[in-house]
Residue frames relative to the residue before (quaternion, step in Angstrom):
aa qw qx qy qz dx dy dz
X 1.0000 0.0000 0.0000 0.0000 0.00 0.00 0.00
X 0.4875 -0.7654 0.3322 0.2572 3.42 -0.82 0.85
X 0.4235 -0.7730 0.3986 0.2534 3.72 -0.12 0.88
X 0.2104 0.8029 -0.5566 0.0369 3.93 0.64 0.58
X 0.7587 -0.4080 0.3834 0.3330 3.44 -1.96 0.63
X 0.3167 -0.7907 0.5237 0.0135 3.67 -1.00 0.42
X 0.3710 0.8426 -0.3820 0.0811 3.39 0.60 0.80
X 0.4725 -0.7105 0.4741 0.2173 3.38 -1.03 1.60
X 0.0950 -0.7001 0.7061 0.0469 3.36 -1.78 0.72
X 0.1505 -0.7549 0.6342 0.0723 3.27 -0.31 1.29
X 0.8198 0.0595 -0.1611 0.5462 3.78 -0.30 -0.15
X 0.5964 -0.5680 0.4079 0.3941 3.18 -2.30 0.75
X 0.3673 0.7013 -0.5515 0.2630 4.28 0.89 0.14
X 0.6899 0.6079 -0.2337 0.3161 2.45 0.99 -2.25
X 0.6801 0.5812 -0.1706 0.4130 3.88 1.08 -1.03
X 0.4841 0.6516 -0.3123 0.4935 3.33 1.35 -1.10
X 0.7118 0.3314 -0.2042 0.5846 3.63 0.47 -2.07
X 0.6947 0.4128 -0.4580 0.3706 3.92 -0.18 -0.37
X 0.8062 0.2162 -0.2843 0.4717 3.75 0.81 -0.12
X 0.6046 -0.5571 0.4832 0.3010 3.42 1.46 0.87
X 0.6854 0.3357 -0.5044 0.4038 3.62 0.00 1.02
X 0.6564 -0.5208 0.3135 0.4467 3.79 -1.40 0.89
X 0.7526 -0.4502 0.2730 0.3953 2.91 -1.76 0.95
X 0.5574 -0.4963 0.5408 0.3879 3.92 -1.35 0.43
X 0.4749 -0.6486 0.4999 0.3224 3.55 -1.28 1.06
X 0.7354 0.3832 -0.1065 0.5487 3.68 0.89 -0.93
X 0.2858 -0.6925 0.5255 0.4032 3.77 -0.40 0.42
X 0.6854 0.5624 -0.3440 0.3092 3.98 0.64 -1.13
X 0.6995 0.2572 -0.0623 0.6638 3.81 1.16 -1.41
X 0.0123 0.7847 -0.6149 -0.0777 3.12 -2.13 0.08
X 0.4536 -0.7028 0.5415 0.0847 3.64 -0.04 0.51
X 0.3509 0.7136 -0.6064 -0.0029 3.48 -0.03 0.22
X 0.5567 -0.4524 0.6357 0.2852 3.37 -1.86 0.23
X 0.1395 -0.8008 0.4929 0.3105 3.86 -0.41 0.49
X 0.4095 0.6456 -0.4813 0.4289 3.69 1.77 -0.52
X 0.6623 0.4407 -0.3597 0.4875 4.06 0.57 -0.99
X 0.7724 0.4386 -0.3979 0.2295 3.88 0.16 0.49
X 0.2437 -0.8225 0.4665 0.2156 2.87 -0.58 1.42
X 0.2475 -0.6757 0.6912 0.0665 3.68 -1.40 1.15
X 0.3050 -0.6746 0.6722 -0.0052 3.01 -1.17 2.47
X 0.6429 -0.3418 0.5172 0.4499 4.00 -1.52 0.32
X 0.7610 0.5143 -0.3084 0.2473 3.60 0.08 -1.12
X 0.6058 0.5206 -0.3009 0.5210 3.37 2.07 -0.38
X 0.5538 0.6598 -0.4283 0.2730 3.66 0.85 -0.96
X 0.8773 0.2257 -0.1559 0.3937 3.78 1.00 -0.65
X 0.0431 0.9410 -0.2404 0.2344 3.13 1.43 1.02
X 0.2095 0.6031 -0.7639 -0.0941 3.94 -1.11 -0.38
X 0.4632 -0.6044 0.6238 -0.1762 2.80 -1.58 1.87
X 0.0962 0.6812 -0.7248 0.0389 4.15 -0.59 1.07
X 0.0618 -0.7718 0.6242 0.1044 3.16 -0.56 1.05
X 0.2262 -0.5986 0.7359 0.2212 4.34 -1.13 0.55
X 0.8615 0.1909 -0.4222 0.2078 3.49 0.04 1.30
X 0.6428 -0.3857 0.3500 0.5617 4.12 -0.70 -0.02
X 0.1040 0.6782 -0.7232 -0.0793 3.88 -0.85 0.62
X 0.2038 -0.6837 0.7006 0.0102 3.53 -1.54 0.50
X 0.3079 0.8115 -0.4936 0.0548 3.21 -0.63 0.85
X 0.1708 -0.7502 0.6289 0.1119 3.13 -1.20 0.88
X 0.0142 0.7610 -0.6441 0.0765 3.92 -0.76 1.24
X 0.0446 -0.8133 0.5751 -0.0758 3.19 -1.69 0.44
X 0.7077 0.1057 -0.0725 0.6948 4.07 -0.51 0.57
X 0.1403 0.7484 -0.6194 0.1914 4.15 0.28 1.14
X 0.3175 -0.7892 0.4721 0.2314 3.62 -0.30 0.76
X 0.7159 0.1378 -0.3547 0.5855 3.25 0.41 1.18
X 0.6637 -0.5058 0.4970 0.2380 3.50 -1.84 -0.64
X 0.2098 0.8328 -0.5079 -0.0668 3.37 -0.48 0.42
X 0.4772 -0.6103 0.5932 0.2191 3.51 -1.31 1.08
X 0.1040 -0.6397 0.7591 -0.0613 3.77 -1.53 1.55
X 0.8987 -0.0204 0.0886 0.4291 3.15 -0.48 0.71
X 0.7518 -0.1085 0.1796 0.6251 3.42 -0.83 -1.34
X 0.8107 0.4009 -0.0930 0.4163 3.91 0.19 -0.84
X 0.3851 -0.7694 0.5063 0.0582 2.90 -1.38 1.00
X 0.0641 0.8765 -0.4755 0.0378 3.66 -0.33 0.80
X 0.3179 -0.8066 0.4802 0.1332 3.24 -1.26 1.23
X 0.3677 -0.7862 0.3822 0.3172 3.41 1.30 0.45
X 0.2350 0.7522 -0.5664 0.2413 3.91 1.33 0.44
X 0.6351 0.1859 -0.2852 0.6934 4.32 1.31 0.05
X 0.6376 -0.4386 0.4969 0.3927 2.53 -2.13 0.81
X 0.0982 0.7380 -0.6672 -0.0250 3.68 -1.13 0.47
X 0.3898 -0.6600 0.6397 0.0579 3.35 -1.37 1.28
X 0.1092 0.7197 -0.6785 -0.0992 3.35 -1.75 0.53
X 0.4669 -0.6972 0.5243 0.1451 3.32 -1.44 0.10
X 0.1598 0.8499 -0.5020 0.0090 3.39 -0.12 0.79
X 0.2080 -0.7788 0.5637 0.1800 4.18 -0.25 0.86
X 0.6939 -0.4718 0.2718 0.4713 3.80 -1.30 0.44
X 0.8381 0.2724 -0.1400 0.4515 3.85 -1.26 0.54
X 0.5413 0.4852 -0.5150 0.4541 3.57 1.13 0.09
X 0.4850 -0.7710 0.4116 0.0314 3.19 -1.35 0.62
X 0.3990 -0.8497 0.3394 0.0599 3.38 -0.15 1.62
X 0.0866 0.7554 -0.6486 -0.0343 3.89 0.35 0.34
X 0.0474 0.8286 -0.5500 0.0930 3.15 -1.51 0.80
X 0.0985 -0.9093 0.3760 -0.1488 3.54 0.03 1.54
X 0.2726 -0.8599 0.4292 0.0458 3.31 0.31 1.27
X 0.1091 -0.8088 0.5656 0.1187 3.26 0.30 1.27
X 0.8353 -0.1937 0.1801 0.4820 4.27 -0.21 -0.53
X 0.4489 -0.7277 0.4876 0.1765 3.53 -1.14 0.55
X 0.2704 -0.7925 0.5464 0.0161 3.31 -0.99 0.80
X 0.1524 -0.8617 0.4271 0.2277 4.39 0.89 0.49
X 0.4348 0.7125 -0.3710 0.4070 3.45 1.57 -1.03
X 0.9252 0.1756 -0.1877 0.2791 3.15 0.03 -0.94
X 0.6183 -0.6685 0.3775 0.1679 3.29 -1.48 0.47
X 0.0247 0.7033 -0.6387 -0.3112 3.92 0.38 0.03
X 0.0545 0.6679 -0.7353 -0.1019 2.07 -2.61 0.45
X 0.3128 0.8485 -0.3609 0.2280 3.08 -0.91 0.32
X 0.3248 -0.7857 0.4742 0.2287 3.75 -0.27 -0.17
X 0.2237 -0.6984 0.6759 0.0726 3.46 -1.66 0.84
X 0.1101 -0.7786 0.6116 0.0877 3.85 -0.85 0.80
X 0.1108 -0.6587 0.7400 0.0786 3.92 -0.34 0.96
X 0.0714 -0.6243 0.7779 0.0038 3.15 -1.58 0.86
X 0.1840 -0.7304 0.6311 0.1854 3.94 -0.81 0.72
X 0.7202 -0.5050 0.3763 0.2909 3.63 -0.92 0.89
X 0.8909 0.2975 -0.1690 0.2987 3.31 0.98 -1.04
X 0.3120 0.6494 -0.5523 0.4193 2.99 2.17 0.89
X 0.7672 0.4962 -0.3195 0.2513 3.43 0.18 -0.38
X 0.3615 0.7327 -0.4569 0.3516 3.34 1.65 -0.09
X 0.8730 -0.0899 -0.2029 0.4343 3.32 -1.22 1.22
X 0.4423 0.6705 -0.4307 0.4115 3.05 0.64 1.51
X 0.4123 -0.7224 0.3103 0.4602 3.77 0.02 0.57
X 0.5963 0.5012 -0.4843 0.3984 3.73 0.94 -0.81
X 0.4347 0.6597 -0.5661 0.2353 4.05 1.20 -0.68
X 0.8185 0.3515 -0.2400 0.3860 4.06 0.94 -1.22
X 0.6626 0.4363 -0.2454 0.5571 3.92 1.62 -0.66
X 0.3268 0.7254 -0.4888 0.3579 3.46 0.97 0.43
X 0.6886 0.5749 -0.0174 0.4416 3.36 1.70 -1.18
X 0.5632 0.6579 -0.1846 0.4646 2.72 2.02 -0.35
X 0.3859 0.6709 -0.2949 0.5603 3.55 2.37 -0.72
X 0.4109 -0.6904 0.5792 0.1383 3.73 -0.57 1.06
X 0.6874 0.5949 -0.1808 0.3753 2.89 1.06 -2.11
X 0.5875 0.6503 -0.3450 0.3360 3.94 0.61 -0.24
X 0.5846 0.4334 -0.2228 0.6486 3.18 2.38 -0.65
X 0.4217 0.7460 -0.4902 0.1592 3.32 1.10 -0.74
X 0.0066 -0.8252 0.5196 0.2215 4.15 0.73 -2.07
X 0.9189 -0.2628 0.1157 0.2704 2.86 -0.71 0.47
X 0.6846 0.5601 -0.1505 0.4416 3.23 1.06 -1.78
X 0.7872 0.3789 -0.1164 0.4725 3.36 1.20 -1.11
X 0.1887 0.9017 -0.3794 0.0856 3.44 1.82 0.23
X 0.2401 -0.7665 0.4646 0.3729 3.86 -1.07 0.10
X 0.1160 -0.7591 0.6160 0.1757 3.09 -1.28 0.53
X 0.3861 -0.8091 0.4382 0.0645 3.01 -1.59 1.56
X 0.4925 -0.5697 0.5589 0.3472 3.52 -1.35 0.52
X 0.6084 -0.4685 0.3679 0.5245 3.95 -1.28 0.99
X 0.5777 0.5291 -0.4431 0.4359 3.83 -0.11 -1.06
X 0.8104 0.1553 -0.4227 0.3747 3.54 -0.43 -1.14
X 0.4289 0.7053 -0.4938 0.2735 3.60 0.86 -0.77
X 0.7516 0.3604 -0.2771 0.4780 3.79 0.50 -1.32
X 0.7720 0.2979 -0.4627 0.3182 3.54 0.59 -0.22
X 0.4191 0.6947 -0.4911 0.3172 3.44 1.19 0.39
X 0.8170 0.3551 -0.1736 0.4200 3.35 1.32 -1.20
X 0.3861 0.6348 -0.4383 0.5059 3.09 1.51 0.42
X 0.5682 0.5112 -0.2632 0.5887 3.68 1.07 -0.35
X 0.6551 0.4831 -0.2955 0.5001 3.40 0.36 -1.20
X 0.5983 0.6055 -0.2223 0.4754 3.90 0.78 -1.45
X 0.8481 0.1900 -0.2226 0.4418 3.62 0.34 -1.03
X 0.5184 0.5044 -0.5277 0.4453 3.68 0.76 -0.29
X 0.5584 0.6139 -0.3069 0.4659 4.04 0.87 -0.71
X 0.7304 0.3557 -0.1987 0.5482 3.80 0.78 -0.97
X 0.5264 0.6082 -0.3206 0.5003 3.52 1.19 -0.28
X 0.7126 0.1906 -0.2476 0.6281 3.70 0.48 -0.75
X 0.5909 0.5404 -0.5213 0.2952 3.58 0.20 -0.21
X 0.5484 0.6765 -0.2927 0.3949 3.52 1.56 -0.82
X 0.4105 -0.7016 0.4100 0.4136 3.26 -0.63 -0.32
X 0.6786 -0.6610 0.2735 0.1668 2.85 -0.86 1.50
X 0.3102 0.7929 -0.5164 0.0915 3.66 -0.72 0.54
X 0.7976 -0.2541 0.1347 0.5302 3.90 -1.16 0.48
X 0.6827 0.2725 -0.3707 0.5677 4.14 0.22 -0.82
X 0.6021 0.5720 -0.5554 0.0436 3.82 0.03 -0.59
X 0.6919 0.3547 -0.3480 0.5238 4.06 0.86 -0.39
X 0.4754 0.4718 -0.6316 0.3905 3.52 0.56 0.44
X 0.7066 0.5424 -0.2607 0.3723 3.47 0.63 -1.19
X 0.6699 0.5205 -0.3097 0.4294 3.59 1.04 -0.91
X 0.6589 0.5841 -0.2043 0.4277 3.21 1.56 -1.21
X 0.6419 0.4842 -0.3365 0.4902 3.60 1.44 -0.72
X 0.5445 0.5605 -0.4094 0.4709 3.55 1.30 -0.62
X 0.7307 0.4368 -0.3328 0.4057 3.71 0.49 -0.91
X 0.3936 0.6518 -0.3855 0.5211 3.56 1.47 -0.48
X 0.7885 0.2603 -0.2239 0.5103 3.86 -0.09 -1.38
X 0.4474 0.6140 -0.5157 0.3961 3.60 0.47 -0.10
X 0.7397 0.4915 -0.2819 0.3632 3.26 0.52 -2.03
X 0.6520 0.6068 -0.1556 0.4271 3.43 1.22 -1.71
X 0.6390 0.4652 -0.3867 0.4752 3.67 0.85 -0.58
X 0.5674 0.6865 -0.1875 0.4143 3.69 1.59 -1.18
X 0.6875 0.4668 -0.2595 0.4920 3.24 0.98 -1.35
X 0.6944 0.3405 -0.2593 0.5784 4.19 1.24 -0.89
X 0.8018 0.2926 -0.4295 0.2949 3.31 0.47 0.58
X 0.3905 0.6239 -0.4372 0.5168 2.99 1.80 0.92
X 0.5191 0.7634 -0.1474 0.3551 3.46 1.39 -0.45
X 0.5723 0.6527 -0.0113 0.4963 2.14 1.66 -2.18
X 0.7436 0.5798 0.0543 0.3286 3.28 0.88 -1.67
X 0.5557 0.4249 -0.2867 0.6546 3.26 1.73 -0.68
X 0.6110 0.5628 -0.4394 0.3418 3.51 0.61 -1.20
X 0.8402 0.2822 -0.2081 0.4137 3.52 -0.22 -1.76
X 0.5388 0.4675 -0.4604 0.5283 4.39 1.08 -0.04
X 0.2199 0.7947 -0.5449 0.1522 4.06 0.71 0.18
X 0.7039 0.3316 -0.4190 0.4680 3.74 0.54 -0.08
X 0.7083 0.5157 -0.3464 0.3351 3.39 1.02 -0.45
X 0.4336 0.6111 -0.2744 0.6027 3.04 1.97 -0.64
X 0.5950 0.4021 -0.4789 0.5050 4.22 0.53 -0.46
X 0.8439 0.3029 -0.2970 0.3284 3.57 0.05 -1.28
X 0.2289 0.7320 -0.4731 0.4336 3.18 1.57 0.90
X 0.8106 0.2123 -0.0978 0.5370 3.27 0.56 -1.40
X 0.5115 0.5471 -0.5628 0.3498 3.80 0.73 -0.19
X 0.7034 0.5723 -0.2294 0.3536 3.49 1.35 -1.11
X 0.4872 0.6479 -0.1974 0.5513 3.31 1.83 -0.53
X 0.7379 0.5014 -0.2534 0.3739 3.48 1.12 -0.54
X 0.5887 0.5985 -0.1928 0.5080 2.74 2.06 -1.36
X 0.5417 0.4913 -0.4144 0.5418 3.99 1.18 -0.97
X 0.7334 0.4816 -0.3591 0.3182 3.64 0.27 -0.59
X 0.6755 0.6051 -0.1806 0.3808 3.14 1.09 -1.33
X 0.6894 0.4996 -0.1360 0.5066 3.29 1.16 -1.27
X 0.5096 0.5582 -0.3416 0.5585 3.76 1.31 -0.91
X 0.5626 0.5047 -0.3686 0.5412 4.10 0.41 -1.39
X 0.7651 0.4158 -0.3291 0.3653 3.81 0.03 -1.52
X 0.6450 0.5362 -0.2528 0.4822 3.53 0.63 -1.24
X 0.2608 0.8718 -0.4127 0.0395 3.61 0.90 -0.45
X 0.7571 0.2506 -0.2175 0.5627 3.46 1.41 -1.06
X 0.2985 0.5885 -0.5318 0.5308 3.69 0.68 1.00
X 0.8551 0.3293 -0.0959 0.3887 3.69 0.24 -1.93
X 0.1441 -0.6559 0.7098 0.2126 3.67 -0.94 -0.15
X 0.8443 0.3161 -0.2291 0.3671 3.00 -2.07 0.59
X 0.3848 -0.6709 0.4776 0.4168 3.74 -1.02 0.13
X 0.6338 -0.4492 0.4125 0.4758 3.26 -2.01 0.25
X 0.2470 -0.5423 0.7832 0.1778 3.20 -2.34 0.77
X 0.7663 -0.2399 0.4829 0.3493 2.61 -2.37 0.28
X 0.6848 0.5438 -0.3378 0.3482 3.55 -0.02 -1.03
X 0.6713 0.5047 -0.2774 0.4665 2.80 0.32 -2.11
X 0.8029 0.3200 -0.3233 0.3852 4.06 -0.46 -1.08
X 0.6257 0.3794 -0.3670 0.5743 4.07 0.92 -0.58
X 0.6092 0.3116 -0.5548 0.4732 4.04 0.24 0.54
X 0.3666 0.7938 -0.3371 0.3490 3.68 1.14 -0.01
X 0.8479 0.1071 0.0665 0.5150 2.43 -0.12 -2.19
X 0.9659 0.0799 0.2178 0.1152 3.51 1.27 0.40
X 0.8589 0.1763 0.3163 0.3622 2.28 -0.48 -2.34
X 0.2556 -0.6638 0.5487 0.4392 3.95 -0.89 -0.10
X 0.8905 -0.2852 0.2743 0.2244 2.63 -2.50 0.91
X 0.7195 0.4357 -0.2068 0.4998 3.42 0.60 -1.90
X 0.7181 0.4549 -0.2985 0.4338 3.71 0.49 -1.38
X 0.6882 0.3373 -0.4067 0.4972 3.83 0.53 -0.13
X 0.6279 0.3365 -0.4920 0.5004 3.84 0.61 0.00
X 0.8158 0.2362 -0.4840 0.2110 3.64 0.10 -0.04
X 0.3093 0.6986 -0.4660 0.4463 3.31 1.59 0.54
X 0.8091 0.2510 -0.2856 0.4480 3.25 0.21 -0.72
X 0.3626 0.7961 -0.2513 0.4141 3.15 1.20 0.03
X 0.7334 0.3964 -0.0613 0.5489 3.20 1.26 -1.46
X 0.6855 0.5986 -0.1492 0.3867 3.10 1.35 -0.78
X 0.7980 0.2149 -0.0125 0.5628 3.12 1.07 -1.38
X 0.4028 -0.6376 0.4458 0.4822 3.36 1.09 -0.85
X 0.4678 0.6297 -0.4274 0.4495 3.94 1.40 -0.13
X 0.1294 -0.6521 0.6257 0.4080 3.22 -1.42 -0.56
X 0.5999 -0.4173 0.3105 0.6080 3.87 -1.19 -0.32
X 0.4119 0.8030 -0.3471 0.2549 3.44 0.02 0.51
X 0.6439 0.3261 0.0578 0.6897 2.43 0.73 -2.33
X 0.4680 0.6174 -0.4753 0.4170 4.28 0.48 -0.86
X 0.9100 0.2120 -0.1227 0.3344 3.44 0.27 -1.72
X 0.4580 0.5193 -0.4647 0.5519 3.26 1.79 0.81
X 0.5393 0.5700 -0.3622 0.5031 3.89 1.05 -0.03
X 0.7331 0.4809 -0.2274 0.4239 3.13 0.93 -0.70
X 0.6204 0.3656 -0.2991 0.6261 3.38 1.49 -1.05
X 0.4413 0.4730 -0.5680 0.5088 4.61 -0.15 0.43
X 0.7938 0.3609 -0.2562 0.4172 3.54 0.38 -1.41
X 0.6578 0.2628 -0.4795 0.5181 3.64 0.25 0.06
X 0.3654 0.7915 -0.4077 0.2718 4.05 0.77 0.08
X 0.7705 0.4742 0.1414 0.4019 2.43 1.38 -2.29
X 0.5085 0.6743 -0.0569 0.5325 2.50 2.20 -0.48
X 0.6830 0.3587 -0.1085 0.6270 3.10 1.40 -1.46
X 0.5550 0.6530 -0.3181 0.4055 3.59 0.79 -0.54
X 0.8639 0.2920 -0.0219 0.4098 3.28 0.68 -1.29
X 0.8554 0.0231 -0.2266 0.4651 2.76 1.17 0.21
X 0.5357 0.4472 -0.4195 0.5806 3.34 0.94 1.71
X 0.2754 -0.7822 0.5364 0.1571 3.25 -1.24 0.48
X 0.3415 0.6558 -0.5637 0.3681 3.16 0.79 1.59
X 0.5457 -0.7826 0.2552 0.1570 2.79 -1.22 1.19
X 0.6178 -0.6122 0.0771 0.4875 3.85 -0.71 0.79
X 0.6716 0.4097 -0.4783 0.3903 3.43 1.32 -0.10
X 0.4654 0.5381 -0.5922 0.3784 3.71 0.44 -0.01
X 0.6199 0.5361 -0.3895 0.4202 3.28 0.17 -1.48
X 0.5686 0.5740 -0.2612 0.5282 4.19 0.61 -1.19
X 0.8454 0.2371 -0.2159 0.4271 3.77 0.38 -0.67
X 0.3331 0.6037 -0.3973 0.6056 3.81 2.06 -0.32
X 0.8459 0.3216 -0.1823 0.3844 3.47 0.04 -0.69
X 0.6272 -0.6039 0.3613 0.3337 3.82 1.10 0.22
X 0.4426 0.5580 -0.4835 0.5089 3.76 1.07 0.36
X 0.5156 -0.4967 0.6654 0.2113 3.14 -1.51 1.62
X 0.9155 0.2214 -0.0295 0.3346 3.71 -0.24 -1.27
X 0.2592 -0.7031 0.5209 0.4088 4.13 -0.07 0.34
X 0.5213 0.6521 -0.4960 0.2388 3.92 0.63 0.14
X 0.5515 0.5370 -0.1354 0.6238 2.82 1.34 -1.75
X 0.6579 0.1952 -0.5655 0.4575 3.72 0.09 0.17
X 0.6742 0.5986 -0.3209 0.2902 3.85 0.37 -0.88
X 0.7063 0.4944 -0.2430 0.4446 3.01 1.45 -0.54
X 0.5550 0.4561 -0.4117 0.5607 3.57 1.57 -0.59
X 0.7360 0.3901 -0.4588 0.3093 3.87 0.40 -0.94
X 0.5814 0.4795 -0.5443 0.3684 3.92 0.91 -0.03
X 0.3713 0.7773 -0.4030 0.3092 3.58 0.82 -0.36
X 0.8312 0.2191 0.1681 0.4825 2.46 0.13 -1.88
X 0.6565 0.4593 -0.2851 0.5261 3.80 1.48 0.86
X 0.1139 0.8532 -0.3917 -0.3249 2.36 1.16 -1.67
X 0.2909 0.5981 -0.4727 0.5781 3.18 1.19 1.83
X 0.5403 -0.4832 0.6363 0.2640 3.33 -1.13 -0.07
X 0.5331 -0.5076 0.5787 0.3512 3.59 -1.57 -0.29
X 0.5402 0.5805 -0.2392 0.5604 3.18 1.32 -1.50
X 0.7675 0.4482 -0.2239 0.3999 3.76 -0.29 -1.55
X 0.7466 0.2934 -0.2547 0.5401 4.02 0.80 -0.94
X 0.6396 0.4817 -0.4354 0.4116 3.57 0.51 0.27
X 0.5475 0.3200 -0.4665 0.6166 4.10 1.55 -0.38
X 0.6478 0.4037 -0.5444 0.3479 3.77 -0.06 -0.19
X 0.7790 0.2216 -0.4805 0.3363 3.48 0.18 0.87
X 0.3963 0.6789 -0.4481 0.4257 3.65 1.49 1.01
């Protein structure tokens, strides 16, 4: 893996001067124009800590850049989500002069939102964990009402400021989030085959982890199967999520009952072995997820087949 510089931006100034545009009218928010940024060599190979909310919506980028696992030519409008301290990698793969960006960046500083309700359900946006890899891309339509959003929170602080102005900016950043969340929706729905071999592949990380069993310790995590297949953590639970109605959670508790039931019925190991075959520190904690999710005992589903 390539070993690139890391450089932190704590405020939206600090950004302004790093991409060479005039100081930010507001210190907390910022609007940018993405067509107004200029992009030096020294940025193309970069990791980026930002200490604030960025939103962006870009489009026709004259070149390629690599996010993670995936490569994207930004030929659709495509949105991302980025929350304080998450980390931006960015790899400029080749340039392209034809084209024109456009598009729009929203910096939000943490401390606009202080005493504000979105300051605690802001966290509630999955998508903020989503990165890159799992980015949305929009149809023209939503595109204009994204930047029509983007456009008026921007004319709002440009105004002069007074008592309603951060309710209003704050409700704008609200529908933003809300227009995001249905068109991430949107997005699982019509990518549905890619979203199956999402989970066919999810079965196989599981399946193959169970098989490998004396190699591995402990049970599968979320993590462990979405560095697999890949993906993030958040984006495979709400994929499967959409799909099945489970999340990756519950999936890889379904999966550990079924080899239970498996081991139960037709062996005559006992309920703590069986508990430690399967990667549980403790045979409670296994007895206690398999009534859960039975509502049997280990003990109780193993005489119901004597």
């Amino acid at each position: 893996m390539e070993n690139k510089p890391v450089h932190r931006i704590d405020s939206i100034s600090e950004f302004h001067k790093i991409r060479q545009l005039p100081k930010p009218e507001h210190p907390l928010i910022s609007v940018v124009d993405y067509s107004s940024i200029i992009h030096t060599p020294e940025n193309h190979h970069v990791s980026w800590l930002q200490g604030y909310y960025s939103i962006a919506l870009k489009k026709d980028v004259p070149g390629k850049y690599r996010y993670g696992q995936q490569e994207y030519d930004f030929d659709e409008g495509l949105m991302s989500f980025f929350a304080p301290n998450q980390i931006l990698n960015i790899n400029y793969v080749e340039k392209d002069k034809n084209k024109e960006p456009s598009g729009w960046i929203l910096l939000i500083h943490p401390d606009f939102l202080w005493n504000t309700p979105l300051a605690n359900t802001i966290k509630n946006y999955e998508f903020f964990d989503y990165s890159l890899t799992e980015a949305l891309f929009l149809s023209e339509k939503e595109e204009k009402v994204v930047a029509e959003i983007f456009r008026n929170i921007k004319q709002e602080y440009q105004a002069n400021m007074d008592r309603f102005s951060q309710d209003i900016i704050i409700s704008q950043i609200q529908l933003l989030l809300n227009y995001a969340q249905r068109f991430y929706e949107r997005q699982f729905i019509t990518r549905k085959q890619q979203n199956h071999e999402i989970l066919s592949r999810f079965e196989e990380v599981v399946k193959d982890f169970f098989e490998r069993k004396a190699q591995v310790k402990g049970l599968p995590t979320v993590n462990f199967v979405a560095e697999a297949l890949h993906v993030s953590p958040n984006y495979l639970s709400s994929t499967l999520k959409h799909l099945t109605g489970l999340n990756a959670q519950q999936h890889i508790h379904e999966k550990l009952v079924e080899r239970a039931k498996l081991k139960l019925s037709t062996t005559t190991l006992s309920v703590s072995e069986i508990a430690y075959e399967l990667g549980f520190e403790h045979p409670q904690s296994f007895s206690k997820l398999f009534k859960t999710k039975t509502s049997f005992s280990p003990r109780e589903f193993r005489k119901s087949f004597n």
